[in-house]
C-alpha positions in Angstrom: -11.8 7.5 12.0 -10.8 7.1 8.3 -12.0 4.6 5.9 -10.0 2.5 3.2 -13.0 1.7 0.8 -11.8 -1.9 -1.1 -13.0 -2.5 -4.2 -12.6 -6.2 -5.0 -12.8 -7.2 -9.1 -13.4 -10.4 -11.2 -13.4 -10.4 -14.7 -13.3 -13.4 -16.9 -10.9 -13.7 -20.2 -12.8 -14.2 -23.4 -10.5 -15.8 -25.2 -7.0 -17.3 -24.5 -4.9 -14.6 -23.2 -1.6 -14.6 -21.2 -1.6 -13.4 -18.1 1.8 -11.7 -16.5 4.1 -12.6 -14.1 3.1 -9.6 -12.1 -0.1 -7.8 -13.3 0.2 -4.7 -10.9 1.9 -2.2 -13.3 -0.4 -3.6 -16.1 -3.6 -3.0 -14.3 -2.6 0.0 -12.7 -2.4 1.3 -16.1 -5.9 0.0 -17.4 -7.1 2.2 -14.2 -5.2 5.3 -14.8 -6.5 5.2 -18.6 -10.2 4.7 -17.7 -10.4 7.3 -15.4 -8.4 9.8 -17.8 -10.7 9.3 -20.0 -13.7 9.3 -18.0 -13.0 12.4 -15.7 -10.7 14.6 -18.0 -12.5 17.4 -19.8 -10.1 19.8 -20.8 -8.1 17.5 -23.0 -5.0 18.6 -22.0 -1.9 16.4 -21.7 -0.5 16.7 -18.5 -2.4 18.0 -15.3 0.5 20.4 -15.0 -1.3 24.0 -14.1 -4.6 22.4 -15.3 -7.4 24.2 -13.0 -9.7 21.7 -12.0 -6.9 19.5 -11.4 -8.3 19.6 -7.3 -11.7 18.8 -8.2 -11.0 16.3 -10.9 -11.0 12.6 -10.1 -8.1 12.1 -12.3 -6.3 14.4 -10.6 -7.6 13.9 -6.7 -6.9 9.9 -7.2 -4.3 9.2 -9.6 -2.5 12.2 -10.0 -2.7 14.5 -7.1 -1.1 18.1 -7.3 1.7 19.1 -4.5 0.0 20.0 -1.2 0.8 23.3 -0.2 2.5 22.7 3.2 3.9 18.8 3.1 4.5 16.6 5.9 8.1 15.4 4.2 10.1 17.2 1.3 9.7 14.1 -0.7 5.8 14.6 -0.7 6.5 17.7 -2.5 4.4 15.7 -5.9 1.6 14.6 -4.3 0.3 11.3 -2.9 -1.8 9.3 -5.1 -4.9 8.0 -3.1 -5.2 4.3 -4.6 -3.4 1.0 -4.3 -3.5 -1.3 -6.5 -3.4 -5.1 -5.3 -3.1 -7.5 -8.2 -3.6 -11.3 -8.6 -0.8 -13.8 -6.8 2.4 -13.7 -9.0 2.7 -16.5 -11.9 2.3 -16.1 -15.3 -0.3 -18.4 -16.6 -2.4 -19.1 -19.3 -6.2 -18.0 -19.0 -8.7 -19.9 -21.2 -11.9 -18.2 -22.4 -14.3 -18.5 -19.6 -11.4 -18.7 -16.6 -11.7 -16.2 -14.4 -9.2 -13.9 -12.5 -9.6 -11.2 -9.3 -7.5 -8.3 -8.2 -8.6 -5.4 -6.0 -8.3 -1.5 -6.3 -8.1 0.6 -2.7 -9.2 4.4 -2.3 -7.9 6.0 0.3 -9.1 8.9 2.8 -9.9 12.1 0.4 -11.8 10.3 -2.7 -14.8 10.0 -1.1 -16.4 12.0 -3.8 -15.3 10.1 -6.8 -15.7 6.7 -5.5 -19.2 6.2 -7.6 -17.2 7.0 -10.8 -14.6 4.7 -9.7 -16.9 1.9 -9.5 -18.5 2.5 -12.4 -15.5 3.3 -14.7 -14.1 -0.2 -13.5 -16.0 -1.9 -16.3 -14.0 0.5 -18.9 -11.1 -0.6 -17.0 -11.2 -4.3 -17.6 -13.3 -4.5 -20.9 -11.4 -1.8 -22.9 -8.5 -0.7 -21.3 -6.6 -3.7 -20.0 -4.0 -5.2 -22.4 -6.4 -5.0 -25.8 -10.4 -4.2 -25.6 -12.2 -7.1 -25.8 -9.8 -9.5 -24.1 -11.9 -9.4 -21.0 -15.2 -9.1 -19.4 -16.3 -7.5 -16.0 -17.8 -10.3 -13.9 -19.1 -8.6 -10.6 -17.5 -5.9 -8.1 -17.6 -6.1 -4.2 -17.2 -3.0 -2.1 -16.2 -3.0 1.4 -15.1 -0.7 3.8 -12.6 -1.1 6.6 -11.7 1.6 9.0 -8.6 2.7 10.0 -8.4 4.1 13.7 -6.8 7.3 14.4 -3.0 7.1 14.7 -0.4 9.5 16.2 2.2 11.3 14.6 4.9 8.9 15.3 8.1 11.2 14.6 9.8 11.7 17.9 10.4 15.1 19.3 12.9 15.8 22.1 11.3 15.0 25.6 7.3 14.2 23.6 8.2 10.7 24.0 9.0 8.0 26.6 11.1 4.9 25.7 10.7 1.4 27.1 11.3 0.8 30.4 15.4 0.2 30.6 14.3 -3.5 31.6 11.4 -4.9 29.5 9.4 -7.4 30.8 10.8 -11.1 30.2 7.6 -12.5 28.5 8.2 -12.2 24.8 6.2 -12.4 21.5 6.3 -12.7 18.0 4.6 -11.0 14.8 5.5 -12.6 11.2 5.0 -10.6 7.9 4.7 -12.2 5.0 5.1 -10.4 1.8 2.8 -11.7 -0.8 4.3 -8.8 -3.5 8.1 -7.1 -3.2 9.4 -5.1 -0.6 11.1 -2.3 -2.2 13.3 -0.7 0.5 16.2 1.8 -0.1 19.0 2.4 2.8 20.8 6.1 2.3 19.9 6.1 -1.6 20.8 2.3 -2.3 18.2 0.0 -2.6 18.0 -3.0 0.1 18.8 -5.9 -2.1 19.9 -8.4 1.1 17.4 -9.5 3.8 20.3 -9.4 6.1 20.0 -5.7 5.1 16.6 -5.5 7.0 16.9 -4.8 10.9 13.6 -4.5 13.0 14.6 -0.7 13.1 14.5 -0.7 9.3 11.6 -2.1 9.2 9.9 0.1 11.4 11.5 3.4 8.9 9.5 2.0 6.5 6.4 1.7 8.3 6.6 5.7 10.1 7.3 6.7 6.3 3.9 5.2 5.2 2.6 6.8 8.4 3.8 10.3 7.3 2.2 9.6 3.9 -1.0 8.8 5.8 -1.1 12.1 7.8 -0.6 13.4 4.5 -3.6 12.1 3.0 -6.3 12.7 5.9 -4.5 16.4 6.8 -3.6 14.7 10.5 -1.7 17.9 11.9 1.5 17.3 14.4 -0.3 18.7 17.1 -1.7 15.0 17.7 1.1 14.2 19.6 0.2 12.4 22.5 3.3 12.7 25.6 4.3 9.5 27.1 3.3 7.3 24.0 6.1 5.0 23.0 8.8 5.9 20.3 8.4 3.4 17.4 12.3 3.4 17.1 12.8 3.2 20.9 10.1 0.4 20.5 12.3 -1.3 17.2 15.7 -1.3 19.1 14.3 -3.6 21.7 13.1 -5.9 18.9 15.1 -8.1 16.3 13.8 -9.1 13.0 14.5 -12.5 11.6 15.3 -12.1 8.1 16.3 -16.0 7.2 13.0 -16.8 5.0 13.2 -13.7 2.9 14.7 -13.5 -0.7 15.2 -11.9 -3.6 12.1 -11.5 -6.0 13.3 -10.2 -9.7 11.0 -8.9 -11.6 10.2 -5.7 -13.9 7.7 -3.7 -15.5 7.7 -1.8 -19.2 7.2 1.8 -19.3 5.9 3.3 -22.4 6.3 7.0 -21.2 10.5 6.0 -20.7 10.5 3.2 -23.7 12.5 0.7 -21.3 12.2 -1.9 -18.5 12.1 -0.8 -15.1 13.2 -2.6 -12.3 10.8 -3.7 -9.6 12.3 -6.8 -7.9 12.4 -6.9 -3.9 12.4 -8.9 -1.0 9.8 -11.8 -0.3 8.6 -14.7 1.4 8.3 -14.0 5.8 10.1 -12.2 8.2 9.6 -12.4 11.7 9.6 -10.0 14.5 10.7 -11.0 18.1 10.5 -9.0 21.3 8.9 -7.8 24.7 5.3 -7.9 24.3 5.2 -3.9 25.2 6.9 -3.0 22.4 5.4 -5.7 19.9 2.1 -3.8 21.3 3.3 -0.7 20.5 4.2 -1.0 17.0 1.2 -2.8 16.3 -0.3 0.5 15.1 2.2 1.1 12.4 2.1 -2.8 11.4 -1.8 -2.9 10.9 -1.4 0.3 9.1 1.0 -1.0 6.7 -0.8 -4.0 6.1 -3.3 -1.9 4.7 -1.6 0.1 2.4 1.4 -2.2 2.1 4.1 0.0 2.6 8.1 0.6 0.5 8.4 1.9 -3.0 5.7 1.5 -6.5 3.1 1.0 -3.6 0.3 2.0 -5.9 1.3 -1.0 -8.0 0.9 -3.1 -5.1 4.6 -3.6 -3.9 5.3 -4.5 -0.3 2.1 -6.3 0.8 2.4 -8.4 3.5 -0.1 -10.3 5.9 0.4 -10.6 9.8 0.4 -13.5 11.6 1.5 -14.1 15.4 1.4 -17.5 17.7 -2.1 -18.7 18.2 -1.4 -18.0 22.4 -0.7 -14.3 21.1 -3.8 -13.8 18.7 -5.6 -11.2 21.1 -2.8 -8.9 19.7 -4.0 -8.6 16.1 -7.3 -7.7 16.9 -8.5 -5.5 14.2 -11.4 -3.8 13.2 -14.1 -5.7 10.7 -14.5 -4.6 7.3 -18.0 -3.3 6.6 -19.2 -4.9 2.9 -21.7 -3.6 0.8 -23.1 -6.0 -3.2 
């Protein structure tokens, strides 16, 4: 059993400040400065070749080295182990004394450098987000949820039995709602149509952020467990309706490339219909995502969503209780 240790924030503005649109690339920022400066002491620009880039928090957290054997070629970087999830989106206005919350997840692997985290979040909000000074650090609440162990979902030829050839009639439905962009690409091209996004789509996404997960806790293939459902058999039997999801424009500035960068995607709810076997079998994968939201910029909190199912089918979400410490 892994944990996802959440690490809720409120600070309050000290004077009148502007708050963005979307604060996830802002705040992600403010973090990665922080703990830079916090936990770097060789002074060196990039972590390239760095030694104690392994050991370092900087380095375990925010930016990890390759791992030697990856799950996926395009793990070949490294997997940063946070996620940021920022306030709601709306620009407003925030008067001295109003206050605003976002939250910062660790995931499996920085177990170590959690205390530093939590104490580094002051420098984070007071110094380090927008201009010094613009804020101060209200209170912090930790909590824990666990994550149970999950199979490696990648089907293998005979590992994996489909759904019987004539599901049961009794059917269900699971809604997602994305409360940040989904950032999804097809073969390269980025999914810029809900009509774009099948159930079997969907569920690509979600065995990606698996793969990513394995990544993260070292879960080795051998966890394969024959006559579990494939995810994709599980998918085809399913269809996804797409009608209350829409395009979301928005973008973030990057000082490293001196531009814009796009980081607009899908929102609003999209809903998932089929036979209650398969709906139970993917349920895995969609708790999973809801935790670490899954699609691209992730770590800037892209591709959150919240699950919700009819209130006869609520037994189906059970999930496990977060465990909250002051």
């Amino acid at each position: 059993m892994h944990n996802i240790t959440h690490i809720a924030v409120t600070l309050e503005a000290t004077q009148t400040v502007a708050w963005p649109h979307y604060a996830g690339s802002t705040l992600r920022g403010a973090f990665g400065r922080a703990l830079r400066r916090a936990a770097c002491v060789t002074g060196q620009q990039k972590c390239t070749g760095c030694p104690l880039r392994d050991s370092c928090a900087y380095g375990v957290v925010f930016d990890p080295a390759a791992p030697a054997q990856p799950i996926h070629p395009s793990f070949r970087d490294g997997l940063p182990r946070y996620v940021v999830q920022p306030p709601a989106l709306g620009a407003c206005t925030l008067n001295a004394g109003q206050t605003q919350s976002f939250s910062l997840l660790l995931l499996p692997g920085t177990q170590a450098h959690q205390g530093l985290i939590e104490h580094l979040l002051r420098a984070t909000v007071e110094k380090e987000l927008m201009q010094p000074g613009l804020f101060r650090l209200l209170h912090t609440q930790v909590s824990h949820t666990p994550v149970a162990p999950l199979h490696f979902a990648q089907p293998l030829p005979g590992t994996f039995a489909a759904p019987p050839a004539k599901p049961a009639p009794s059917t269900d439905q699971i809604t997602l709602r994305w409360h940040t962009p989904l950032r999804l690409q097809i073969q390269g091209k980025p999914v810029f149509k809900a009509t774009q996004l099948d159930a079997s789509t969907l569920v690509r996404a979600l065995l990606r952020r698996e793969l990513q997960w394995f990544q993260l806790t070292q879960q080795a293939r051998t966890e394969q467990v024959p006559g579990s459902p494939d995810p994709l058999a599980c998918a085809a039997a399913c269809t996804l309706d797409t009608r209350n999801l829409q395009w979301h424009d928005i973008q973030r500035h990057s000082d490293t490339q001196g531009q814009h960068l796009p980081l607009g995607g899908l929102m609003g709810s999209a809903t998932l219909h089929g036979p209650t076997a398969a709906l139970q079998a993917l349920l895995p994968l969609l708790h999973l995502g809801e935790q670490v939201h899954i699609g691209k910029e992730t770590v800037m909190g892209l591709g959150r969503y919240v699950l919700s199912v009819r209130p006869e089918a609520d037994a189906l979400l059970a999930r496990p209780r977060a465990q909250t410490q002051a």
